[in-house]
MINU-152492 format. One record per residue: x, y, z of N, C-alpha, C in turn; residue number from 0; residue in three letters. Coordinates in nm, 3 decimals. Layout:
residues N
  n.east n.north    n.up ca.east ca.north   ca.up  c.east c.north    c.up   n res
       X       Y       Z       X        Y       Z       X       Y       Z NUM ALA
...
END
This chain:
residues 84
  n.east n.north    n.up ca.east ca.north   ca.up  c.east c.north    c.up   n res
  14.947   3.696   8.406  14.865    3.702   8.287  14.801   3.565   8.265   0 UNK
  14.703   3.565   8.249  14.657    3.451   8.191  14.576   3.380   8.040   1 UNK
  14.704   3.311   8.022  14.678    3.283   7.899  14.600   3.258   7.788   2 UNK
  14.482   3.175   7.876  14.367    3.144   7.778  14.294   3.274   7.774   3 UNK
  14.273   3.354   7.862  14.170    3.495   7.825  14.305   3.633   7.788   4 UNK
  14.410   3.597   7.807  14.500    3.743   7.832  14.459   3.845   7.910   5 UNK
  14.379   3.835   8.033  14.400    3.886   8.143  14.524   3.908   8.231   6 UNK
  14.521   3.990   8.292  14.636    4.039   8.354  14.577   4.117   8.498   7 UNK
  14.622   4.034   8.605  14.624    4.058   8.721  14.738   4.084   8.827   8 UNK
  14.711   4.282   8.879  14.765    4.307   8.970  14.821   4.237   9.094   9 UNK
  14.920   4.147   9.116  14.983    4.104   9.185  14.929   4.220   9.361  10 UNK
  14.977   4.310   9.352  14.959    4.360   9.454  14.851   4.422   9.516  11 UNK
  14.754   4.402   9.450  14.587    4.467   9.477  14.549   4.307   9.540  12 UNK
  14.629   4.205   9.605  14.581    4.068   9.679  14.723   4.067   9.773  13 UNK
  14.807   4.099   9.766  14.864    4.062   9.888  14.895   4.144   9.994  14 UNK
  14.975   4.065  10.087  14.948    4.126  10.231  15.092   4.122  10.260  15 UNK
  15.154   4.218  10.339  15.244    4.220  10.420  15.307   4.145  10.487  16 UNK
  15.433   4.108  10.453  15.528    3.994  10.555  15.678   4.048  10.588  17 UNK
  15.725   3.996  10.665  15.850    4.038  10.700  15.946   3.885  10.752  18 UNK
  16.061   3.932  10.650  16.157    3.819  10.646  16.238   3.821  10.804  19 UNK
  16.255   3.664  10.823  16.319    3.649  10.949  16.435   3.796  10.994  20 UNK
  16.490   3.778  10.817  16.591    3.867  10.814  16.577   4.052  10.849  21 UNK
  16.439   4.002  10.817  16.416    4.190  10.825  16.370   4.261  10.736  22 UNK
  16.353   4.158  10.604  16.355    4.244  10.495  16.180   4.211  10.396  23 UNK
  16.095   4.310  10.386  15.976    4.344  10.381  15.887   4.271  10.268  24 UNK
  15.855   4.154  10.203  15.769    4.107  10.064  15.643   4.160  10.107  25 UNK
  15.544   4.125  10.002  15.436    4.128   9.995  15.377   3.967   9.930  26 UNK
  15.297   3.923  10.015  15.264    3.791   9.949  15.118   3.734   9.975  27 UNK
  15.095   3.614   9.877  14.938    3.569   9.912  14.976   3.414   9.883  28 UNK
  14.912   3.347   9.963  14.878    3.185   9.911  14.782   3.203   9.811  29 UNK
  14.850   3.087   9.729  14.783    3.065   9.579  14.638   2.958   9.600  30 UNK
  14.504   3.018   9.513  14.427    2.914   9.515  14.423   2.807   9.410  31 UNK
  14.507   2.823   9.317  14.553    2.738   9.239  14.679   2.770   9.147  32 UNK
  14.674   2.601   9.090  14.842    2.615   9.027  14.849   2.754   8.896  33 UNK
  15.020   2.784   8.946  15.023    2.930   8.843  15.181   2.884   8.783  34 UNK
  15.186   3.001   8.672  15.310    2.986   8.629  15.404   3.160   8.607  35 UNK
  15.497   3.136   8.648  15.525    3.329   8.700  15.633   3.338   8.616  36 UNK
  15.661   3.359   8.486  15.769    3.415   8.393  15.825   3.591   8.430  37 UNK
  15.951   3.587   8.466  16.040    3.668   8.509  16.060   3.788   8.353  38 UNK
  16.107   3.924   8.414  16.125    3.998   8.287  16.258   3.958   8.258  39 UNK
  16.331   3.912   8.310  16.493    3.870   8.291  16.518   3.757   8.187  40 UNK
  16.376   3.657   8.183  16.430    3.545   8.128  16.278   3.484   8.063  41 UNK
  16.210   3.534   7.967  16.075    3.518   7.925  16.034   3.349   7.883  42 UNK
  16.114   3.293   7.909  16.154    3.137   7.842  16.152   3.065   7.961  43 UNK
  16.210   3.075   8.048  16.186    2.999   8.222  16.132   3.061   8.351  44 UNK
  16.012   3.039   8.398  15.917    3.010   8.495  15.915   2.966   8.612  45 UNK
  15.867   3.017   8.686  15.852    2.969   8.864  15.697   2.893   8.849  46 UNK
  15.693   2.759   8.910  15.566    2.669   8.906  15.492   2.737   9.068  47 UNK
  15.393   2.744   9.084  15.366    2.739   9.213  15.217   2.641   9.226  48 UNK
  15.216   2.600   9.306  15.101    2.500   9.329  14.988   2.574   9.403  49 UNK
  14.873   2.487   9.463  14.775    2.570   9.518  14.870   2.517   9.712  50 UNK
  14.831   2.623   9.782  14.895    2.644   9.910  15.011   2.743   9.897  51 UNK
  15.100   2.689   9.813  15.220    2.796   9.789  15.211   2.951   9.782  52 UNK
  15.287   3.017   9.783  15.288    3.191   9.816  15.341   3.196   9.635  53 UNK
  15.306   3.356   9.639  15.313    3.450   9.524  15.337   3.584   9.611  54 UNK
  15.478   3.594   9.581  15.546    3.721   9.668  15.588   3.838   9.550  55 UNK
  15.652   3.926   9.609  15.699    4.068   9.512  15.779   4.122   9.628  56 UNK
  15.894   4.145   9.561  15.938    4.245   9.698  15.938   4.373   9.737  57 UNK
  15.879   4.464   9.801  15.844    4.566   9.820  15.910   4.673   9.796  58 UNK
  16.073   4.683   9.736  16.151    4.774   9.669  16.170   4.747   9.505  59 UNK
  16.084   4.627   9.462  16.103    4.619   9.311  15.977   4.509   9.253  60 UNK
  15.856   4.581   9.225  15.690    4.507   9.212  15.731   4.443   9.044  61 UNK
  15.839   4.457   9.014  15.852    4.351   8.897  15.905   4.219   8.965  62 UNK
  15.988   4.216   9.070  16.060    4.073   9.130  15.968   4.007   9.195  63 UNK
  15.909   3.927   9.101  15.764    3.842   9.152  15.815   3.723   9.195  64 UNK
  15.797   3.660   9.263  15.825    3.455   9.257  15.753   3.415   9.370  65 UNK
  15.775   3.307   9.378  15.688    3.164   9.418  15.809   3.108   9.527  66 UNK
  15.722   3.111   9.700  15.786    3.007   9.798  15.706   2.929   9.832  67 UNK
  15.757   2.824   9.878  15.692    2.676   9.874  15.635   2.714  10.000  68 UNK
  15.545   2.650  10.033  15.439    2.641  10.179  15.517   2.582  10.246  69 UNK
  15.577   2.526  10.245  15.643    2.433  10.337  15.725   2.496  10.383  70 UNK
  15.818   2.598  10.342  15.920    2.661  10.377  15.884   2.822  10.415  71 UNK
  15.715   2.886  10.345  15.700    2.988  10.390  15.738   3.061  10.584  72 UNK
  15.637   2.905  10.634  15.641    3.019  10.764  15.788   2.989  10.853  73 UNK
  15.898   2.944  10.759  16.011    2.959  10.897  16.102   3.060  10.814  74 UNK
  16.066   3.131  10.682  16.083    3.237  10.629  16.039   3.369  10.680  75 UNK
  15.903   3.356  10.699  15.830    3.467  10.724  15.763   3.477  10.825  76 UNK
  15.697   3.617  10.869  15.609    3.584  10.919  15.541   3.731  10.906  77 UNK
  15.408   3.777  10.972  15.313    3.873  10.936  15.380   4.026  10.960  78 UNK
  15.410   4.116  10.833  15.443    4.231  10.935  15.329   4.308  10.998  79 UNK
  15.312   4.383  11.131  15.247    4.496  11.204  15.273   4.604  11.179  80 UNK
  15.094   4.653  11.159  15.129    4.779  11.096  15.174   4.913  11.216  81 UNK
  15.291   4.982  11.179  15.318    5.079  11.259  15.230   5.204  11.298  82 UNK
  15.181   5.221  11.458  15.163    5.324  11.491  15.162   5.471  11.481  83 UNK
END
């Protein structure tokens, strides 16, 4: 959401498909600038993300939004392929 207009933007109508080393499926985009991502769990504390950094969701729950650092994205992730 953004504050000064109260817009509200679909997280998932911009990102793209990744798959954790582990196996396990986000959806994410690098940020073009700095954001601030308030959780439904805790409306009072915030994930910072800078511009480069990711804005993920995980693909079994589009409320669990957060922020991985660029630096640490690609030995996290990497692109999933779409199946045949």
């Amino acid at each position: 959401k953004n504050l000064a207009t109260g817009d509200k933007t679909d997280v998932m109508a911009h990102a793209q498909a990744v798959i954790s080393h582990g196996g396990g499926l986000i959806y994410a985009k690098p940020l073009d600038r700095s954001v601030k991502i308030f959780t439904l769990w805790d409306e009072e504390k915030y994930y910072l993300g800078n511009k480069g950094d990711y804005i993920a969701v995980r693909s079994e729950d589009e409320h669990d939004i957060y922020i991985i650092k660029k630096h640490i994205f690609p030995q996290l992730y990497r692109e999933a392929k779409p199946s045949l």
